[in-house]
C-alpha positions in Angstrom: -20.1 186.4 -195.0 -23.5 186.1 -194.3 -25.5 187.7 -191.5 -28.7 187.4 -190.0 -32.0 189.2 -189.4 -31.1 189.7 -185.6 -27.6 190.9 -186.7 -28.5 193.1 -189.5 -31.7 194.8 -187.2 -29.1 195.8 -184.8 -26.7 196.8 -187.4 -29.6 199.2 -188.7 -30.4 200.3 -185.5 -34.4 200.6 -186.4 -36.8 198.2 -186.7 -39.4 199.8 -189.4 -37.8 201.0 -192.1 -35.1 200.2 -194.3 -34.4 196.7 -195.7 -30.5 196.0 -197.6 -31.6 193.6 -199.9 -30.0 190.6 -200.4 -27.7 191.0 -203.3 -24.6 189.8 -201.5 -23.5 186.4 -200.3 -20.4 184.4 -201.7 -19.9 181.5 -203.8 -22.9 181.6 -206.2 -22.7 180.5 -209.6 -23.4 182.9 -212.7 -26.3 181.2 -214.7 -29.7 181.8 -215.3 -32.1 179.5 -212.9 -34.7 178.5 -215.3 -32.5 178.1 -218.3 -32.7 175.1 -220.5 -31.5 176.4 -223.9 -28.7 176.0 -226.2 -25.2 176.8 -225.7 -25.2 179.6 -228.1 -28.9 181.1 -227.0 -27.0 181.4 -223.3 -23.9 183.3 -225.1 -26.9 186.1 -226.2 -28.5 185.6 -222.7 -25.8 186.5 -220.4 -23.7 189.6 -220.9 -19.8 188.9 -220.7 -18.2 188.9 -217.3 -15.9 192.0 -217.2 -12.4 191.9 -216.5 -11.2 193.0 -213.0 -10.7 196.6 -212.3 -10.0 197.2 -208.8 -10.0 201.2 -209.0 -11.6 203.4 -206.2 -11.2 200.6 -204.2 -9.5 201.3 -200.8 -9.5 198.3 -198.0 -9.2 199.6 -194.3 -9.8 199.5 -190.8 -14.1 199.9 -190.6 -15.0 203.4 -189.6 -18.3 202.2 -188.9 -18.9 198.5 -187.4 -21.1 197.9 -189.8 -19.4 198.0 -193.0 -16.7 195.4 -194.2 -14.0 197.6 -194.6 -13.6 197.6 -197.9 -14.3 201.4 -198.8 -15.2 202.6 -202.4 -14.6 205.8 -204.0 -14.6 206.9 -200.1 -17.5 205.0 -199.3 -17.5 202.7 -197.1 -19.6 199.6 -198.2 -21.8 198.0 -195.6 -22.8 193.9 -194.6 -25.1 192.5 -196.6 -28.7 190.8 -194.9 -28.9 187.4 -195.3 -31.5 185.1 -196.6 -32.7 184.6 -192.9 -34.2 188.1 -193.1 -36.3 186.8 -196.0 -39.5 187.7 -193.5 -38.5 191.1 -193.1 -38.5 192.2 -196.9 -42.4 190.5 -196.4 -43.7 193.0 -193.5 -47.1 193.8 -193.6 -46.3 198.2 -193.0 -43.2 198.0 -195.7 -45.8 199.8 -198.4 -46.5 202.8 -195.9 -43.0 203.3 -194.6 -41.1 203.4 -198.1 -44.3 204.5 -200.2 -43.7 201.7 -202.4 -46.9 202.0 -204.4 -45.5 205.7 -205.4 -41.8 204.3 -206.7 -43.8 201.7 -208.8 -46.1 204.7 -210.4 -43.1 206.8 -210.5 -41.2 204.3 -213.1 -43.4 204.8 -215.3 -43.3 201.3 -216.9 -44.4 200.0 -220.2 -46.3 197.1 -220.9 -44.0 195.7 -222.9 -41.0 196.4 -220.9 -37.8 193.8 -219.8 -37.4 195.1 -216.5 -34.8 193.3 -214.2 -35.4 193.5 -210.4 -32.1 193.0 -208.6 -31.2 192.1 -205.3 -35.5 190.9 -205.6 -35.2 188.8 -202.3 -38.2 187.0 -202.1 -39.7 189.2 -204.8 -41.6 191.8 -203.4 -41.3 194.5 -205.6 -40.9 191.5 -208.3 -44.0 190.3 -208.6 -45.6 193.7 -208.4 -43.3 194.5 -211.6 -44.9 191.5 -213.0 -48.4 193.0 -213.4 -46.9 196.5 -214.1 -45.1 194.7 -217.4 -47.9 192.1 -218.4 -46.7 191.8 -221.8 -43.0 192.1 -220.9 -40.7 189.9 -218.5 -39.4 190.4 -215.2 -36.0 189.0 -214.9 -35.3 188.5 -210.7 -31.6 188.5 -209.7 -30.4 187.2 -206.6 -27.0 185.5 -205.8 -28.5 183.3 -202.8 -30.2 180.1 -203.9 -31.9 180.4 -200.8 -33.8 183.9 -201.9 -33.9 182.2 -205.4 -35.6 179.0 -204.1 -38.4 181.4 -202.6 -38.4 183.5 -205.9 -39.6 180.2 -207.9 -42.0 179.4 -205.3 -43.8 182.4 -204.9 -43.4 182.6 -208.7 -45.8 179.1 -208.7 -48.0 180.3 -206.0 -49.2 183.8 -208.2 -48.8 182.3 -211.6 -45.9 185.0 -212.6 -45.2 183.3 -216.1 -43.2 186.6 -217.0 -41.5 186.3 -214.1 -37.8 184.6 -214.1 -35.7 184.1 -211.2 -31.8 184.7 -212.5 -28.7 183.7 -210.3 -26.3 186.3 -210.4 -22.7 186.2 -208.7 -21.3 189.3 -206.8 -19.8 191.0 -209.5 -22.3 190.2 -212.4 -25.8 190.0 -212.6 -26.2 187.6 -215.5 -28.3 189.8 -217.4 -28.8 190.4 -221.3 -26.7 192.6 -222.9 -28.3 195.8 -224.6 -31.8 194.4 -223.5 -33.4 195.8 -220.1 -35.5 198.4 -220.1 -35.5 199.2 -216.3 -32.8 198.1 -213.8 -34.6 198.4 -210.4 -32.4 198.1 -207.3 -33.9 198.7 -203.6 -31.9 199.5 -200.4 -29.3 197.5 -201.7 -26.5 199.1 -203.5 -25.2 200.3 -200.6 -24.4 196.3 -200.0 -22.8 195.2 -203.0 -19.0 194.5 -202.1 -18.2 195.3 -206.2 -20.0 198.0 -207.0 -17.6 198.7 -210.0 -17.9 195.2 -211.5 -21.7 195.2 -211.1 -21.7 199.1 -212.2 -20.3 197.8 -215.6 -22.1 194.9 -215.7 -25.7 196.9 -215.5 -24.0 199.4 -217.7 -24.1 197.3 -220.4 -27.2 195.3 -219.7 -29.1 198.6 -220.3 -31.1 198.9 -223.8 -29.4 201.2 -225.3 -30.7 204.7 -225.8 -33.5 204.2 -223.6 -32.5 201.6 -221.0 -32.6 203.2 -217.0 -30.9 202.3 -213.5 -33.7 202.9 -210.6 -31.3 203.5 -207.5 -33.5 203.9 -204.6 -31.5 204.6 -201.2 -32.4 206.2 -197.9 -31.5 209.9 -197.8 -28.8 211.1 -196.2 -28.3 213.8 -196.5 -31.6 213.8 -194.1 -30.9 213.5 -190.2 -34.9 212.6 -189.5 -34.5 209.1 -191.5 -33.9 207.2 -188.7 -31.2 204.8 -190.4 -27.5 204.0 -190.0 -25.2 206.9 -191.9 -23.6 203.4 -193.6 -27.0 202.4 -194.5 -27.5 205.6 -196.5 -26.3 207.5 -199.9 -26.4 210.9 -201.0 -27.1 211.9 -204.3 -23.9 213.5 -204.9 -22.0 209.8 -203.5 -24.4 208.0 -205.6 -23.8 210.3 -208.5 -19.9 209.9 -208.5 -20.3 206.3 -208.0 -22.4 206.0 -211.3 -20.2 208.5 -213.7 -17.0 205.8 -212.5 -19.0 202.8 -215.0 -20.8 205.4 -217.6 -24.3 206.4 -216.1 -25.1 209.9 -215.6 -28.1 211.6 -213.9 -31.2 212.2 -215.7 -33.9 212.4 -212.9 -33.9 213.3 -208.8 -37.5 212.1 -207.4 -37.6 213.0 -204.1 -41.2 211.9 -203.1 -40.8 208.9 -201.2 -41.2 208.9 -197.8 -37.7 208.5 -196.8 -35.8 207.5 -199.8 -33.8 208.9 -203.1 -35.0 207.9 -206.3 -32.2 208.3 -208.6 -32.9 207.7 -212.8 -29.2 207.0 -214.9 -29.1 206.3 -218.0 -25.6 205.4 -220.3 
């Protein structure tokens, strides 16, 4: 189900901070936008779709109205924003309130580096990926062709050639296997309604040795952010969640405004 920007503000509860990207949103096919290539190029392109597993999965009554009742290793997962809060994930203070020009130094990107931006949205943190990795590519994963349709737009408008919009499904974000350097994800983990599937799917998308998961979401174990508990993870939630597909720990950056950001690696 999809919800809009009116619905998700008042499922926030605070207009200012805090933007669920949209990562969520059924029926979307598992391809690659832009791709034009041969059958066998796609088999390296997209990592395999991995089989079901339904454990830590729990479906029950919603403790919080905001979440779908689906709970996941005692979380309970909350609604997604829809592509009709595309103008939100533009707003002019968004670089004050969440520091953003800090989590981009704090990555500590390469030139050269495949970095893959998911849940990008209308590609606000893409794009400024783009210029961090001038010699590398930026792959931008979505699962609404509407957020995807703005993704190749803007992509046109700023001349991103190593930028590429990628369509991802719920459970997979049709990414290269053993290839990314950096998996970047932004307010909107909290969202995904598989977390395990995608989990495993990142998991494996990761270069190996080297390859990181950037997990940035609001703190809660701090009662000042002024966000929904739902809307929130702790780094000891976040933690458990990660160690159920692979990914352990290897850096706590706590100097965002408002927000964790957690570094995994396999």
């Amino acid at each position: 189900m999809k919800y809009g920007f009116s619905a998700w503000q008042r499922a926030i509860g605070f207009w200012g901070t805090g933007a669920g990207l949209s990562l969520l949103a059924a029926g979307c096919t598992q391809m690659p936008v832009e791709s034009r290539t041969s059958a066998s190029a796609e088999r390296l392109l997209v990592a395999q779709v991995p089989p079901a597993d339904t454990t830590g999965y729990e479906t029950a009554p919603p403790r919080d109205p905001n979440g779908i009742g689906t709970y996941y290793l005692g979380r309970q997962i909350a609604h997604v924003m829809g592509h009709e809060g595309a103008d939100w994930l533009e707003r002019s203070g968004r670089r004050q309130e969440e520091g953003t020009d800090l989590l981009l130094r704090e990555l500590k990107l390469k030139p050269t580096d495949v970095v893959a931006d998911i849940g990008a949205g209308t590609g606000f943190f893409t794009f400024q990926l783009a210029k961090k990795v001038p010699r590398g590519q930026v792959l931008a994963v979505d699962i609404q062709p509407e957020m995807i349709a703005a993704l190749q737009e803007n992509k046109g408008r700023l001349k991103a050639s190593n930028v590429r919009p990628v369509l991802g499904s719920s459970t997979n974000p049709a990414l290269p296997a053993d290839s990314v350097d950096l998996v970047l994800i932004v307010d909107a983990y909290h969202e995904f309604d598989h977390p395990r599937e995608m989990g495993r799917a990142i998991r494996r998308a990761l270069r190996p040795g080297t390859g990181r998961l950037a997990l940035v979401e609001y703190r809660a174990e701090d009662p000042r952010v002024p966000i929904k508990r739902i809307h929130k993870m702790s780094i000891a939630q976040a933690r458990r969640e990660m160690a159920a597909v692979g990914l352990i720990l290897a850096d706590s950056i706590e100097t965002l405004p408002q927000q964790h950001l957690l570094l995994f690696r396999k």
